[in-house]
C-alpha positions in Angstrom: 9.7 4.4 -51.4 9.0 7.7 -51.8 8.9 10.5 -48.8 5.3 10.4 -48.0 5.7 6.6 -46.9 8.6 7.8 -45.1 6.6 10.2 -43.0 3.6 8.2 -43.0 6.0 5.3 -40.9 7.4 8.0 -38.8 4.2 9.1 -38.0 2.9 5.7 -37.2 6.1 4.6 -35.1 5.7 7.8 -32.7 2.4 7.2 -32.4 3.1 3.2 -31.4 6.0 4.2 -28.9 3.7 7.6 -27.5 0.9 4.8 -26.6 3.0 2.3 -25.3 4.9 5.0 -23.3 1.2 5.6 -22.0 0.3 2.2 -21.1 3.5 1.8 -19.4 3.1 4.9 -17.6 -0.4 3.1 -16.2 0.6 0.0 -15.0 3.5 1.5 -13.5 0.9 4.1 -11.7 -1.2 0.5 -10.7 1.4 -0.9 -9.2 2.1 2.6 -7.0 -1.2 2.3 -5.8 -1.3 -1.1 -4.4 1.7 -0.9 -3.3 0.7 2.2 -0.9 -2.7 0.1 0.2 -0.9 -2.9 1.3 1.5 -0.7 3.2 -1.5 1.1 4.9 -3.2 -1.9 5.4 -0.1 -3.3 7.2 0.2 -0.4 9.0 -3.6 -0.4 10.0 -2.9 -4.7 10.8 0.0 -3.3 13.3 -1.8 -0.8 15.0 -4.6 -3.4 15.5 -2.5 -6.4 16.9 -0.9 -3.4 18.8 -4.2 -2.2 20.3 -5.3 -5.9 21.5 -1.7 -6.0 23.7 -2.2 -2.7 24.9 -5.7 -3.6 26.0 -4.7 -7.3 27.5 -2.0 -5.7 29.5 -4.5 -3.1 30.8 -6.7 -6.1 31.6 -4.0 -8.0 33.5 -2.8 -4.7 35.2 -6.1 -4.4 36.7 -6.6 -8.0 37.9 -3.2 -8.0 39.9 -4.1 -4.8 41.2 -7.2 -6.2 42.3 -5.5 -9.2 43.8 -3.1 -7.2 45.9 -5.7 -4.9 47.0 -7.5 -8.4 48.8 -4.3 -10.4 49.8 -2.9 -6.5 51.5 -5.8 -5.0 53.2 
C-alpha cells in the first residue's frame, strides 16, 4: 500500500473514534440529566409527603386543643 492509503485510514480511524468519542460523550450527558430529575423529583415527592404530616399534625393539634378547651372551662 502506498502512503496515501496509509493517511487516508488514519484519517478515517480518527474520524470513527472522534464520533464515537461524541456519541459517548451524549449519552453519558443523557444519563446526567435524568439522573438530576429523578433526584429533584424525589426531593419534590419528600417535601410533599412531608407537607401532608406537617399539615395532619396541625389538624390534630387544633382538635385536642379544642377538646381541652370544652372538657377545662
Amino acid at each position: 500500500m502506498d502512503r496515501n492509503t496509509w493517511i487516508l485510514i488514519l484519517a478515517l480511524a480518527v474520524s470513527v473514534l472522534s464520533l464515537t468519542a461524541a456519541v459517548i460523550v451524549c449519552f453519558c450527558y443523557r444519563r446526567m440529566l435524568r439522573s438530576k430529575n429523578r433526584n429533584i423529583t424525589h426531593a419534590m415527592h419528600r417535601q410533599d409527603h412531608l407537607l401532608r404530616e406537617l399539615e395532619q399534625a396541625r389538624i390534630e393539634k387544633e382538635t385536642i386543643e379544642r377538646i381541652i378547651k370544652v372538657l377545662i372551662p
